[in-house]
VOLUM-140221 format. One record per residue (C-alpha): residue in three letters; x, y, z. Coordinates in steps of 0.5 Angstrom, whole numbers, plus 2048, in hexadecimal, padded with zeros to 3 digits. Example, Ala and Ser with C-alpha at 12.3 -4.5 7.8 and 13.67 -1.06 7.14 Angstrom:
 code   u   v   w
  ALA 819 7F7 810
  SER 81B 7FE 80E
//
This chain:
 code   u   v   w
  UNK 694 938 739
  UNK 694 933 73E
  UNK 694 92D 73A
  UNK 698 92F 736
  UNK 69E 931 73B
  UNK 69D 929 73E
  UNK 69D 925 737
  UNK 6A3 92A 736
  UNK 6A6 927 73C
  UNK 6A3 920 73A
  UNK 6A7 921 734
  UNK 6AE 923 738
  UNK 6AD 91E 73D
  UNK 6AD 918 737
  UNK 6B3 91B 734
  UNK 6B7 91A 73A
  UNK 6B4 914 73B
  UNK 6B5 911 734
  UNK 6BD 914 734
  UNK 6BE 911 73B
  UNK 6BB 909 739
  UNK 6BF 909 733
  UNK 6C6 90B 737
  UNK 6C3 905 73C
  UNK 6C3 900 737
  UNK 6C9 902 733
  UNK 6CE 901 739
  UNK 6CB 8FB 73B
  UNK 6CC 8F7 736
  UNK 6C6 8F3 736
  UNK 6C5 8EF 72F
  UNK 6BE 8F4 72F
  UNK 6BE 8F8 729
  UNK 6BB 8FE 72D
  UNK 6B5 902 72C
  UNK 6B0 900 727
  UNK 6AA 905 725
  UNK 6A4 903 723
  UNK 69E 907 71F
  UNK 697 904 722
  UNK 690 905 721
  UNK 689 902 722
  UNK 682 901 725
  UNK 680 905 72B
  UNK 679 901 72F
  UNK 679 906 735
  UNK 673 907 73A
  UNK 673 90B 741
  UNK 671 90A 748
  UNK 66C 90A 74C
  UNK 668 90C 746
  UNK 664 906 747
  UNK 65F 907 740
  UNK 664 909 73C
  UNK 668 904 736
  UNK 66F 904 734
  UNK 670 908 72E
  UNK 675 907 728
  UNK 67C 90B 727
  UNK 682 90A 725
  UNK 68A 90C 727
  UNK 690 90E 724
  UNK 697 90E 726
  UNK 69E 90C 727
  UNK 6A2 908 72B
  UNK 6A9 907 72F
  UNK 6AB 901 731
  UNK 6B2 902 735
  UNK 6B4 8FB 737
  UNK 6B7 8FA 73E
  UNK 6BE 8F7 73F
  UNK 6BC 8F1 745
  UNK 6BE 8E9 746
  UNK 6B8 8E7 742
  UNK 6B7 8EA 73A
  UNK 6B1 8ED 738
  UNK 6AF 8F3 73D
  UNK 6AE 8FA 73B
  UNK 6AB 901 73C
  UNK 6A5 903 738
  UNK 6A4 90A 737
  UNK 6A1 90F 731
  UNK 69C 913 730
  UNK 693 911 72D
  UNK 68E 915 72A
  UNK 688 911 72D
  UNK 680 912 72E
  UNK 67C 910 733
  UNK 675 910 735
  UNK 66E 90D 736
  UNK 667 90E 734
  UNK 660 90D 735
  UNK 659 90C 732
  UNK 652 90B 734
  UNK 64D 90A 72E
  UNK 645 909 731
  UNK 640 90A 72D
  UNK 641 911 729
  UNK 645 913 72E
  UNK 64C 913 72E
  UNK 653 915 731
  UNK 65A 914 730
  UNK 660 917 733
  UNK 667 916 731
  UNK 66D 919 734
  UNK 674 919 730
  UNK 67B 91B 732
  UNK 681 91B 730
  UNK 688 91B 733
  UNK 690 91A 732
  UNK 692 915 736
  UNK 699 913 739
  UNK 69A 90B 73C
  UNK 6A0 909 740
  UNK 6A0 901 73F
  UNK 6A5 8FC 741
  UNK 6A4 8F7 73D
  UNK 6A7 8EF 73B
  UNK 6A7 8EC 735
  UNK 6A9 8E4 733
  UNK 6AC 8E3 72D
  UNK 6A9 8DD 729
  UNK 6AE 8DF 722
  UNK 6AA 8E2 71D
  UNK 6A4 8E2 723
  UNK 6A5 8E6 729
  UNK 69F 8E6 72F
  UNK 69F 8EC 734
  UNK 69B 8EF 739
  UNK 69D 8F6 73D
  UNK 69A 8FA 742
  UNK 69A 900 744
  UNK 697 908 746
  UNK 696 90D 741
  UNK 693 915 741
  UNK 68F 918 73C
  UNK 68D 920 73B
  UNK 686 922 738
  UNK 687 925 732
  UNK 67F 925 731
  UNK 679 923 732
  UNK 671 923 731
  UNK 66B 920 734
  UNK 664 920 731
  UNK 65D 920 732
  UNK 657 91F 72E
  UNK 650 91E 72F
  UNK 64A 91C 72B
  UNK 643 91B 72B
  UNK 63C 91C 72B
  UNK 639 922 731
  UNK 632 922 733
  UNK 62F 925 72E
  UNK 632 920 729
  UNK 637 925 726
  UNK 63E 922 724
  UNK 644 925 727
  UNK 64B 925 729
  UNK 650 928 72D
  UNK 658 927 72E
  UNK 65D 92A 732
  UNK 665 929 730
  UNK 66C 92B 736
  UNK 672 92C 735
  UNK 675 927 73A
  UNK 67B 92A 73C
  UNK 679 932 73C
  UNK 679 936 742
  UNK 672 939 742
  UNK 66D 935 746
  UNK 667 937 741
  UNK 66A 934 73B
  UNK 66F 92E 73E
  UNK 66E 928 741
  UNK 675 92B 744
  UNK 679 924 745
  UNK 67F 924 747
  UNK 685 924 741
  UNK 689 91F 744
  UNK 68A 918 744
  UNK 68D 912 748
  UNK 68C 90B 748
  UNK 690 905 747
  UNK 690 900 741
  UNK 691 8F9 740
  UNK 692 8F5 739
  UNK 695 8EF 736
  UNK 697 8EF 72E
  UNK 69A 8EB 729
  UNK 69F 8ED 724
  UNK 6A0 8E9 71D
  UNK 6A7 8EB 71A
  UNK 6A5 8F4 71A
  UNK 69E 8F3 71B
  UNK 69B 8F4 721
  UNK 694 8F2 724
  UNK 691 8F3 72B
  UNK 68B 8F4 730
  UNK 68B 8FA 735
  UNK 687 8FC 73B
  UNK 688 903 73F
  UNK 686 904 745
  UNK 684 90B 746
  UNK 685 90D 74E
  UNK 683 915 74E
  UNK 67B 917 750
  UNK 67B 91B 749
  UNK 676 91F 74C
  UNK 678 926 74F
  UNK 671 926 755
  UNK 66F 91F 755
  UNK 668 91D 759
  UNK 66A 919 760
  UNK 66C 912 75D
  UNK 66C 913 755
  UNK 672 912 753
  UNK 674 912 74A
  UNK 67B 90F 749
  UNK 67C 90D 741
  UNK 67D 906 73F
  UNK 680 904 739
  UNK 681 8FD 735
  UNK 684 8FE 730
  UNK 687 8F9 729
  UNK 68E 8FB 726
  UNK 692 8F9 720
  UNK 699 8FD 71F
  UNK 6A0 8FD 71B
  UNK 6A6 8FD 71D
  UNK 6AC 900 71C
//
């Protein structure tokens, strides 16, 4: 119920903010054409610290974007704003022998970046480059075990476990937390309505509820995308 109470929120809160950058650039007059949306999607290469043995793992994002341009002495700057489905992750595996075990932790969430963002315009090319923070909500997650191997008496087995990540109950979760911050920088490059460009997400918050003293897991996220503008 919470979550949904805040993207409802989110929700009204970029109407307003919407409504109020079109009246800004319609009575400044500015040559901008104002605010251009774009439909963005692509690959997610994300990993966790202080997860030391673990190695990235692949996803993908989806979403749209707002650029709001921003009226100043020099043309190009504007607001970015929208809302992302994404993943995230990592993973792990150890293989000796006949024993073998892999883990892999797989979360999902809605994320909402602010960027402030400058783009050059070249004629049919455009450069670009923005930064910015965003937040996220956890719409689920899970992490899973599996053991594999051979017990003294030569006898094969296999064991696995599977949690929710952001449940409530401390036996069956790993009980992170469902909330996100960070901050993310990037650069693009637009042909005509095509876009492509690279991201990376910096993810702030310890996504552990009861961490041990000096272990720390934040997301990472770099991340390759192609979009199309409107």
């Amino acid at each position: 119920m919470k979550t949904r109470i805040f993207i409802a929120i989110l929700a009204i809160a970029g109407f307003a903010f919407d409504s109020t950058a079109q009246t800004i650039v319609s009575t400044k007059g500015t040559e901008s054409k104002g605010i251009t949306w774009s439909v963005r999607t692509g690959l997610n290469v994300s990993n966790i610290t202080d997860f030391d043995d673990y190695k990235a793992k692949a996803g993908f994002h989806l979403g749209v974007l707002a650029d709001i341009p921003v009226p100043m002495a020099v043309d190009g700057f504007s607001v970015q704003s929208g809302l992302f489905y994404t993943m995230r992750g990592a993973k792990y595996k150890k293989s000796e022998d006949e024993y073998k075990v892999t883990d892999k932790i797989a979360s999902h969430y809605f994320q909402i970046p602010v960027y402030w963002s400058y783009k050059y315009d070249f004629g049919s090319v455009a450069v670009s480059a923005f930064t910015g923070p965003y937040i996220a909500v956890g719409l689920g997650g899970k992490f899973k075990w599996k053991e594999e191997g051979e017990d003294y008496d030569g006898e094969s087995y296999e064991e696995s476990e599977k949690y929710d990540l952001f449940g409530k109950d401390k036996d069956d979760s790993w009980n992170w937390k469902r909330f996100d911050f960070g901050w993310s920088l990037g650069a693009g490059v637009t042909f005509d309505r095509i876009y492509v460009g690279l991201q990376y997400d910096f993810g702030f918050i310890n996504m552990e509820r009861e961490s041990e003293a000096g272990y720390h897991p934040k997301n990472r996220n770099f991340s390759l995308s192609v979009g199309y503008s409107f």
